[in-house]
C-alpha positions in Angstrom: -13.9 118.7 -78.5 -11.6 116.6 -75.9 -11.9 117.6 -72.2 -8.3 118.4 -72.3 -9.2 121.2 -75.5 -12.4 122.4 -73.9 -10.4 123.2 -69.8 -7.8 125.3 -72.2 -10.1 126.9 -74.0 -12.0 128.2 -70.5 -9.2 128.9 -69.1 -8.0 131.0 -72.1 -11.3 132.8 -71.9 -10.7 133.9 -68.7 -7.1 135.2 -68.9 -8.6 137.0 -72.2 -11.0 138.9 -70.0 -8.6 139.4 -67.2 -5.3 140.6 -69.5 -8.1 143.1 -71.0 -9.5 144.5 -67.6 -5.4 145.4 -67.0 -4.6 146.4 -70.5 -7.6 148.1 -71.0 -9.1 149.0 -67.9 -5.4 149.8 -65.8 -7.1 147.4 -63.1 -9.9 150.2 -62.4 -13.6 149.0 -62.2 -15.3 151.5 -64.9 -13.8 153.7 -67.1 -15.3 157.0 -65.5 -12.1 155.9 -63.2 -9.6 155.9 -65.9 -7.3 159.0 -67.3 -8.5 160.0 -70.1 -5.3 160.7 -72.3 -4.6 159.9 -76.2 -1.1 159.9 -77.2 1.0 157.7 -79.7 4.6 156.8 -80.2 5.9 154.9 -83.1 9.7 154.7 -82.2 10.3 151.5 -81.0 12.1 151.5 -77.2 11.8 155.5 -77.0 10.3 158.1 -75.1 7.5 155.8 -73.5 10.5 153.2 -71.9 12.8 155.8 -71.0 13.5 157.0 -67.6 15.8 159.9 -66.5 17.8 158.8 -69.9 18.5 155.3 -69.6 15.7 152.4 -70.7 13.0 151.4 -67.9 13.2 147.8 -68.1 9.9 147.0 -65.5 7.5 148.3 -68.5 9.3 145.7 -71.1 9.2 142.8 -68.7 5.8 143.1 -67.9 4.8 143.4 -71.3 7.0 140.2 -72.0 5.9 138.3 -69.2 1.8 139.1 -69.8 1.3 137.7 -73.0 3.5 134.3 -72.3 0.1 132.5 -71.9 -1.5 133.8 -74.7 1.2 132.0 -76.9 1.0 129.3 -74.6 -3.1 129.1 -74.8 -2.8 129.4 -79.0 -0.1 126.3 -78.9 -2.4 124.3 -77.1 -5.3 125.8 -78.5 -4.2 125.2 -82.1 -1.2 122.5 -82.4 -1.4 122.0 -86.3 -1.0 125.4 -87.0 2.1 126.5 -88.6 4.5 128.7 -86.3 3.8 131.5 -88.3 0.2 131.1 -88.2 0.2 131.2 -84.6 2.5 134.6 -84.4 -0.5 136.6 -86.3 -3.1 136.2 -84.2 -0.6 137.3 -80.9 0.1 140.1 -82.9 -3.4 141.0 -83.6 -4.5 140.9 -80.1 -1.9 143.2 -79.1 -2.6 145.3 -81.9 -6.1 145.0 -81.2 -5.1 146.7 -77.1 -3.1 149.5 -78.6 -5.6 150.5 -81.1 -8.9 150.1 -78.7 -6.8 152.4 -76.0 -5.9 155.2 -78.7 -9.4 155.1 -79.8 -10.7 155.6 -76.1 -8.2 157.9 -75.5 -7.5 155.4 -71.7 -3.4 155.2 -72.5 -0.7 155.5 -74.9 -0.5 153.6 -78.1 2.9 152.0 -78.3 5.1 150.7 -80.8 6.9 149.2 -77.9 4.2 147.6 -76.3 3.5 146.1 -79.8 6.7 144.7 -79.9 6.9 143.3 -76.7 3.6 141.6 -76.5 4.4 140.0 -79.3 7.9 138.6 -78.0 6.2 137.3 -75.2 3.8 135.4 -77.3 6.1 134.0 -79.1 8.4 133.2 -75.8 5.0 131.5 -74.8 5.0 129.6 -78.1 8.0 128.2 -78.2 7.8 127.4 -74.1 4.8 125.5 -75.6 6.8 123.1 -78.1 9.4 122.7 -75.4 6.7 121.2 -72.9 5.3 119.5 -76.5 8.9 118.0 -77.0 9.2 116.7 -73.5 5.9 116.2 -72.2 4.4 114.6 -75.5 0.6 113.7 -74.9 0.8 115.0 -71.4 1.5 118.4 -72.4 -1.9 119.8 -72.4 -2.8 118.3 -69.0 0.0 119.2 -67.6 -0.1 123.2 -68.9 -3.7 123.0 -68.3 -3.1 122.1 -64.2 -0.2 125.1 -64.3 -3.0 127.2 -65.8 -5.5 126.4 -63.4 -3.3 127.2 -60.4 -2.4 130.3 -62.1 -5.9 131.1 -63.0 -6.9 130.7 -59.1 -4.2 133.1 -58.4 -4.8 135.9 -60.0 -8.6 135.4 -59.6 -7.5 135.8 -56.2 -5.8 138.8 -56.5 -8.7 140.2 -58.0 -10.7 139.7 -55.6 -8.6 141.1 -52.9 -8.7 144.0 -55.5 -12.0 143.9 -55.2 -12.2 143.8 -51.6 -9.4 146.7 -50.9 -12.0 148.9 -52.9 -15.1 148.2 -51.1 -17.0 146.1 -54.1 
């Protein structure tokens, strides 16, 4: 495994562990912390987006926005995989979220969020073969530096988390 392959797949690790402790944990340190609440919608962009009757479009962004990196991380991760090929395993991991938190009853199991993820996997994909198509051989090095920085940011913010909450 290249040096190049083996920083992405650490840093992939860790955004893996820290998208779960938000997903899955709401940011809370244990789940004795967590609502316990089990509920399930299967209409895509309904009750669980909706706000005082129009659509709530913080929840969708966020959603978006989170999983950019895992498609960017799977580009990287695996290059000779077909598009396709890349798309399932986004989907499973968001899949994966929404069926661990209806199973620990610690949220709501959303078609929405399901669909969303997903997108922003596949925004993070295709941001992946644009940097490919431009960047060529400097592509991972270069995402792999943005990564890093990122990476050092939100370990950052967790440890002011960590900090605000006495840890």
């Amino acid at each position: 495994m290249k040096k190049t392959q083996r920083t992405t797949l650490i840093l992939s690790v860790i955004y893996l562990i820290l998208l779960t402790w938000i997903i899955l944990l709401k940011t809370q340190f244990s789940f004795a912390d967590l609502g316990h609440f089990r509920s399930i919608n299967l209409i895509p962009f309904g009750a669980s987006v909706v706000t005082n009757g129009t659509i709530n479009p913080d929840e969708i962004f966020n959603n978006l926005i989170v999983f950019i990196p895992v498609g960017l991380y799977l580009g990287m991760l695996k290059p000779d995989w077909s598009f396709p090929q890349k798309v399932l395993p986004v989907f499973g991991l968001s899949l994966f979220y929404e069926v661990v938190q209806y199973l620990f009853a610690i949220g709501a199991s959303d078609i929405t969020d399901l669909i969303t993820n997903t997108a922003g996997g596949v925004v993070g994909l295709l941001l992946f073969a644009l940097f490919q198509k431009c960047l060529k051989e400097k592509t991972g090095k270069v995402l792999n530096l943005l990564a890093s920085i990122a990476t050092l940011l939100l370990l950052g913010f967790f440890f002011l988390i960590l900090v605000a909450n006495g840890f």
